[in-house]
PABA-264677 format. One record per residue (C-alpha): residue in three letters; y negated, x negated, z negated. Coordinates in pm, whole numbers, plus 50000, padded with zeros to 5 digits. Each point is the difference from the previous one (the first is absolute). Layout:
<markols>
ALAYXZ ...
</markols>
This chain:
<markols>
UNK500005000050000 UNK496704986750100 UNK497554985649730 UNK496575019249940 UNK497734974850184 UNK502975006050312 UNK499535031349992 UNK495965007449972 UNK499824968350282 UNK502775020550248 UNK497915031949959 UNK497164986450225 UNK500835004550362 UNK500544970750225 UNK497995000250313 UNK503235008950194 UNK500485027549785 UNK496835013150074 UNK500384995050370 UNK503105020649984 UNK498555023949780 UNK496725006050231 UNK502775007850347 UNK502065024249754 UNK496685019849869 UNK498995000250410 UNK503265013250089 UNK500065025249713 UNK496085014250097 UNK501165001250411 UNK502685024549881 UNK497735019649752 UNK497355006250282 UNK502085013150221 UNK501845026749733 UNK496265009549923 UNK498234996150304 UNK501625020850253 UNK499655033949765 UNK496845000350104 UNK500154994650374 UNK502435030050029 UNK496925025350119 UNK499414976250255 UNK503374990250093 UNK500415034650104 UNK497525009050193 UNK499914967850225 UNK503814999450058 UNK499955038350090 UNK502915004349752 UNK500385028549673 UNK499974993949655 UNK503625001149927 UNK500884970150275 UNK497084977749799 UNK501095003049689 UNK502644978750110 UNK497584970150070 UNK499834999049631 UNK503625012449906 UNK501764974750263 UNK498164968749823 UNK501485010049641 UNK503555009850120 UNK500394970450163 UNK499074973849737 UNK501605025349722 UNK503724992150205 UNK499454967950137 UNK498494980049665 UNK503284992249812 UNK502004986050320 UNK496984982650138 UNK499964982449584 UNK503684989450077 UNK499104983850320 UNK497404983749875 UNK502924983549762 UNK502654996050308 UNK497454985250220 UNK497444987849778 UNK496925022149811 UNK497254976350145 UNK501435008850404 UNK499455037949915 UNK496515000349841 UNK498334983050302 UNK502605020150217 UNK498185031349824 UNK496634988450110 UNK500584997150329 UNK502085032050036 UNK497605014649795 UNK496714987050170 UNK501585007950388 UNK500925032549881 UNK496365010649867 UNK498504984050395 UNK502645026550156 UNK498905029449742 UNK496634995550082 UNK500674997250403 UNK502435029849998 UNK497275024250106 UNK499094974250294 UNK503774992250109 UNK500675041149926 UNK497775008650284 UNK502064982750259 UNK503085014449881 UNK498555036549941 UNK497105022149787 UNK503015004449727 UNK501834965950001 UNK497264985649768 UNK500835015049697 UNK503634992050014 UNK499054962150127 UNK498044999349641 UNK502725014149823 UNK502304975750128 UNK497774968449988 UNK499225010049603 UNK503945000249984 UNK499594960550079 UNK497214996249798 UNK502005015949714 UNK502854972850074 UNK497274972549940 UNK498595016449718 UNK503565002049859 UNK501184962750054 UNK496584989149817 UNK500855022249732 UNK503684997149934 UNK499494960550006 UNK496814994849783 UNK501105010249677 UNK502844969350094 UNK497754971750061 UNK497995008149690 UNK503074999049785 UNK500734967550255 UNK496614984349908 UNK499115006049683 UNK501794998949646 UNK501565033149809 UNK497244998149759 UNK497185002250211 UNK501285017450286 UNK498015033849820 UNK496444979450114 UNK500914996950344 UNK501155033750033 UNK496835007149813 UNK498444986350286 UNK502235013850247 UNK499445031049854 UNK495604990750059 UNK501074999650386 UNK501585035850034 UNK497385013749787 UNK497014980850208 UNK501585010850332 UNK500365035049881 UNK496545000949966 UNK499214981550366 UNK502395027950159 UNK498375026249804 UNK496644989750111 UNK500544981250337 UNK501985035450083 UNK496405015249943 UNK497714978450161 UNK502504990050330 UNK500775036450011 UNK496295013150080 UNK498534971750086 UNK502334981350254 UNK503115023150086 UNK503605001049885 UNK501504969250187 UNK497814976349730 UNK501575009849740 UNK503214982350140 UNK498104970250190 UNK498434993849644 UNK503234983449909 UNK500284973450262 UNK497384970449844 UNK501845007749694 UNK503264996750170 UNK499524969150115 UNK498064979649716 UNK503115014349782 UNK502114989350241 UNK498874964750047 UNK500004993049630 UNK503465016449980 UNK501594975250214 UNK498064970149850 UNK500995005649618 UNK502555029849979 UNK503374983850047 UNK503415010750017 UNK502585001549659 UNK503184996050037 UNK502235019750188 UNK502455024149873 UNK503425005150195 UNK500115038249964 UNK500195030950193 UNK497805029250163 UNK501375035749874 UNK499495016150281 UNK502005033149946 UNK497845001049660 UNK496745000350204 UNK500955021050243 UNK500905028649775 UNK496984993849753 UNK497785000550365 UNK501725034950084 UNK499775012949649 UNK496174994149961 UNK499355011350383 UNK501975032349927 UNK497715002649667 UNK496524987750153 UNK500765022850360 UNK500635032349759 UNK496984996549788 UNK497534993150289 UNK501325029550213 UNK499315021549677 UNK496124992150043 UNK500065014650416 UNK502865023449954 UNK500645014749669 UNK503054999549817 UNK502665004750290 UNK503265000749921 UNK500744967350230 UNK497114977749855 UNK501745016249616 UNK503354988150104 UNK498564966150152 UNK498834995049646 UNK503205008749815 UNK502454978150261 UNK497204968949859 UNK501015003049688 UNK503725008850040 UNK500234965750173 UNK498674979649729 UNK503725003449795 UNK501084989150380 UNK497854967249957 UNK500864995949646 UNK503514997850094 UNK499494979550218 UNK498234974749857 UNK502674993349732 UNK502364992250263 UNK497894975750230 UNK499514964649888 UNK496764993350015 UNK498445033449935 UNK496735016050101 UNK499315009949651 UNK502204977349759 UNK500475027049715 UNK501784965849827 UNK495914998249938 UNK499915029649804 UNK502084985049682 UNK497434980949875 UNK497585022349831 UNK496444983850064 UNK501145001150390 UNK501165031350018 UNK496785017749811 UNK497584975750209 UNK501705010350344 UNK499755039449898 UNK496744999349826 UNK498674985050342 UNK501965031350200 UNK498675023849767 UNK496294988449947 UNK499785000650423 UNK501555035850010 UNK497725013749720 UNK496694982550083 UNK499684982250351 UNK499175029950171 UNK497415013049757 UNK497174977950159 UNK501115014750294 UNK499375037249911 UNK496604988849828 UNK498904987050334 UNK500495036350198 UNK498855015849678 UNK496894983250071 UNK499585000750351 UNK501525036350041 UNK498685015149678 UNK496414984949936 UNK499364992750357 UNK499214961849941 UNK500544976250297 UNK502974976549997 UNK497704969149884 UNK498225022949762 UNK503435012649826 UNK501264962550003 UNK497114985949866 UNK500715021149663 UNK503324979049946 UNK498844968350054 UNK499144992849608 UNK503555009049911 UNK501444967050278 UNK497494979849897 UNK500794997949629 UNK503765002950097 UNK499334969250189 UNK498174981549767 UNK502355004849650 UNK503394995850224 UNK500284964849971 UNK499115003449583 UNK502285027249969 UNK502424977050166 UNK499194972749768 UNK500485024149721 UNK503805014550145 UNK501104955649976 UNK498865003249646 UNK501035032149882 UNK502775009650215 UNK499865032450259 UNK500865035749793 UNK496635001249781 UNK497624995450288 UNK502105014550297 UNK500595030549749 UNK496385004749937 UNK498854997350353 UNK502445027950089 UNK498165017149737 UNK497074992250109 UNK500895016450346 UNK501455030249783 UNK496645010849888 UNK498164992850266 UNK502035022350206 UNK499885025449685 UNK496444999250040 UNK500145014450335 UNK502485024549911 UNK496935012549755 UNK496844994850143 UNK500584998150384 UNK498015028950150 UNK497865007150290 UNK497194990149824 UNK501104971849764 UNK497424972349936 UNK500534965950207 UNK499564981049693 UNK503395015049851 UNK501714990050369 UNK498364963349945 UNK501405000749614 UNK503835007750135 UNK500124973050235 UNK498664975849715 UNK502535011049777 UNK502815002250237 UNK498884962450177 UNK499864983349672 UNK503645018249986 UNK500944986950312 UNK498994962649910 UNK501625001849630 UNK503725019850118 UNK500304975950392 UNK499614968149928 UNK502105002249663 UNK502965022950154 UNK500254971350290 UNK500094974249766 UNK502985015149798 UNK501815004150306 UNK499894964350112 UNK500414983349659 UNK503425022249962 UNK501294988750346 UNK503784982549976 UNK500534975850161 UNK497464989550305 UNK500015034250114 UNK496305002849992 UNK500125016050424 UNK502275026449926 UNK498315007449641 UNK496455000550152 UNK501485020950313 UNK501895023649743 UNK496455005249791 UNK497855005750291 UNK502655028750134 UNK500085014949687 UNK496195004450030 UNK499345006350376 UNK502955029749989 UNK497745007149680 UNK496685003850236 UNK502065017550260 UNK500985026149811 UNK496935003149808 UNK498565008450347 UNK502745022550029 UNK499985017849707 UNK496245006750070 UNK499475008750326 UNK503435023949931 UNK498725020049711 UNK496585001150044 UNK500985016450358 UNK502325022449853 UNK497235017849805 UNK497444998850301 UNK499835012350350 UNK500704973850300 UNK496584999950072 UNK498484993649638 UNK502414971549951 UNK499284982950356 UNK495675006649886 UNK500624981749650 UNK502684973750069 UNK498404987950315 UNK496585004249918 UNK498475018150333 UNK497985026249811 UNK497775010249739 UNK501725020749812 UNK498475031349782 UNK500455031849783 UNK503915012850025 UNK501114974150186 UNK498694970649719 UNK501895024949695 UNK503045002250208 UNK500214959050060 UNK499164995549637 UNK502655027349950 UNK502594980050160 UNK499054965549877 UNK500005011249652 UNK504024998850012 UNK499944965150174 UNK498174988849706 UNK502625015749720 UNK502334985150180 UNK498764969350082 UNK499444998649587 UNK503805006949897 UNK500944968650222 UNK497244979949864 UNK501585006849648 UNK504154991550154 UNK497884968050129 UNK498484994749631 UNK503695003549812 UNK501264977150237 UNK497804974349956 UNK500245001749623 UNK503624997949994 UNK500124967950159 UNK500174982149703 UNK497874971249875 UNK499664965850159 UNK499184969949849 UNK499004983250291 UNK497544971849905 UNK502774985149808 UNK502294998950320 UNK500674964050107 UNK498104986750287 UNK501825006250293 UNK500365023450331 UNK503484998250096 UNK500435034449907 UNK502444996049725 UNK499805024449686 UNK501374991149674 UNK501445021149747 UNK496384993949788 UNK498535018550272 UNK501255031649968 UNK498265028149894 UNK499585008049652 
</markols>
């Protein structure tokens, strides 16, 4: 075990650390644009590509399902082929897949007035496969590059990078949106592309390599189980409650015994569920699931609330959460500090809290004419949440890992948490619709008009019960977290070889 003076000189970062660090946080903040920044391009989306509502949702939808499948596999190749390969893989997939998104409309017209929409869709398919190599392989190279008991900063500051490029998306989706046209907010990503890319293949190098498996069978049942789920729900918001998009719905979730069987036959699983015997693991991986299904999509329904509802523009309505990302993005890399000191369950537990009452507080006081102070006062409250429950939960994870599993352990965490967004979006778009007519939900959720009188009381009607239920996950997520245990992790020995004593375990 290392001596005090080892240990307070090993906290400071080495430059190379900080390098690596700096590409991570850019890859992180190109993927948290784009989940932000295309919401608010929908409008315009639509009307330029001549298309409907219900074939643009997908623009969004596609993006999530595809990194929600492809994160844990994409982890495991990073460990096959080597982690450092994949991340600047994912920036150039990712970068040459935002060019095409923002040239569909251009390379749509030669092909036909209708084939642009579809182009986008697919190109936002590749940009999701970028987006999910970066992801699945950068929770790796931090537990690669830095040691277990300060792997909580860098996520901290990992953490600072989602948070900042939340806000860009938010923003840049307002500004590129009226000012410049829909195609920016895709070409936006190319000088960040390629500075991240450069410095990704000057200091981010490859680990070593793993001789193990793809599960393909695993993925391609999970990818039919969550289509089946994500095609049902999204039909409910254009067609009602049919019986086929009903039975769509229910076939999803009969196949995930299907996947769970077979996943404890393959050898190298999609999901290991070997993972879920040790207790801090388990509760870490399905606090992350459950804090994306009961809050990720809450932001989301603010936004129409604000552009449907109260009429504000989509840079108005985005420029009232902006104090909520900034002080997320500032106290991540403390709170991360904090989680190497005092271990994950205290502050992951009370940032799920955190996001408890803010979402409580909407349940409450949300109406049509509801001060934009209280609005500003969630988002604090739920972004100092955010920084206090990511950065910590990460950190658990990858401290846990055994073995030098960190690929398939980062992959595994950011599934659990992008099927968690997924069906957030789900679960909202679903319910809300089910209590409004077609053409309410398409006003609110996409934004197109002011909305007024009956047709504000009957949205608020319906998003009432999003809330409620978006609450009783938050407190599944909460339990979760607290039953993790206790870690004593700035005792832990300094290593990152993924090993975890028997004087690690939770308490």
């Amino acid at each position: 075990m290392e001596s005090g003076s080892q240990m307070q000189t090993s906290a400071k970062m080495s430059g190379l650390q900080k390098r690596i660090l700096a590409v991570l946080m850019l890859g992180t903040m190109m993927s948290a644009v784009d989940t932000t920044i295309v919401l608010l391009a929908i409008p315009q989306i639509t009307n330029a590509l001549g298309t409907n509502l219900a074939t643009s949702i997908w623009v969004i939808i596609a993006y999530l399902l595809v990194i929600a499948i492809l994160t844990t596999q994409l982890g495991r190749v990073g460990d096959i082929f080597g982690r450092g390969k994949m991340f600047n893989l994912g920036f150039m997939v990712f970068t040459v897949g935002s060019i095409l998104c923002g040239a569909s409309g251009f390379i749509g017209g030669f092909l036909g007035i209708s084939a642009g929409i579809y182009l986008l869709i697919a190109f936002r398919v590749l940009q999701g496969i970028g987006g999910a190599m970066l992801q699945a392989n950068s929770g790796a190279i931090i537990a690669d590059t830095f040691e277990r008991h300060h792997r909580g900063k860098a996520f901290g500051y990992v953490a600072l990078g989602w948070n900042v490029g939340s806000m860009l998306g938010i923003v840049l989706g307002g500004v590129l949106t009226t000012f410049a046209g829909w195609p920016y907010i895709f070409y936006i990503n190319l000088p960040i592309g390629a500075v991240a890319l450069w410095y990704g293949l000057r200091y981010i190098k490859d680990n070593e390599h793993k001789n193990e498996q793809l599960d393909l069978k695993g993925m391609a049942v999970l990818s039919a189980m969550l289509m089946l789920i994500t095609l049902g729900g999204t039909e409910i918001v254009s067609q009602g409650a049919t019986s086929l998009n009903i039975a769509m719905i229910i076939i999803g979730f009969i196949m995930l015994p299907v996947f769970v069987i077979i996943e404890r036959r393959v050898k190298f699983p999609t999901v290991d569920f070997a993972v879920f015997k040790n207790r801090i693991l388990a509760a870490s991986m399905l606090a992350a699931l459950f804090q994306g299904l009961g809050y990720l999509a809450v932001v989301f329904i603010v936004i129409m609330y604000l552009q449907g509802v109260r009429g504000l523009t989509p840079l108005d309505a985005s420029l009232l959460l902006i104090p909520g990302y900034v002080l997320s993005g500032f106290t991540g890399p403390y709170m991360g500090r904090l989680s190497d000191k005092l271990g994950a369950r205290v502050l992951a537990t009370v940032g799920i809290l955190l996001m408890l009452a803010t979402v409580i507080l909407y349940v409450f006081f949300l109406t049509a004419n509801t001060s934009y102070y209280l609005i500003v006062l969630a988002t604090v409250i739920s972004g100092i949440g955010a920084s206090m429950f990511f950065p910590a939960n990460s950190s658990a994870v990858m401290a846990n890992v055994q073995g030098n599993a960190f690929g398939s352990a980062s992959g595994l965490l950011r599934m659990m948490s992008n099927i968690g967004t997924l069906g957030s979006y789900i679960i909202t778009i679903t319910v809300a619709s089910l209590a409004v007519s077609s053409k309410v939900a398409f006003s609110v959720f996409i934004g197109t008009s002011d909305l007024s009188g009956n047709i504000s009381t009957e949205f608020l009607g319906g998003i009432q019960a999003v809330f409620i239920i978006s609450a009783m996950i938050l407190v599944i997520a909460a339990l979760l977290s607290v039953l993790r245990g206790k870690e004593q992790r700035h005792q832990w020995p300094n290593q990152a070889d993924g090993a975890t004593s028997s004087n690690h375990a939770a308490q």
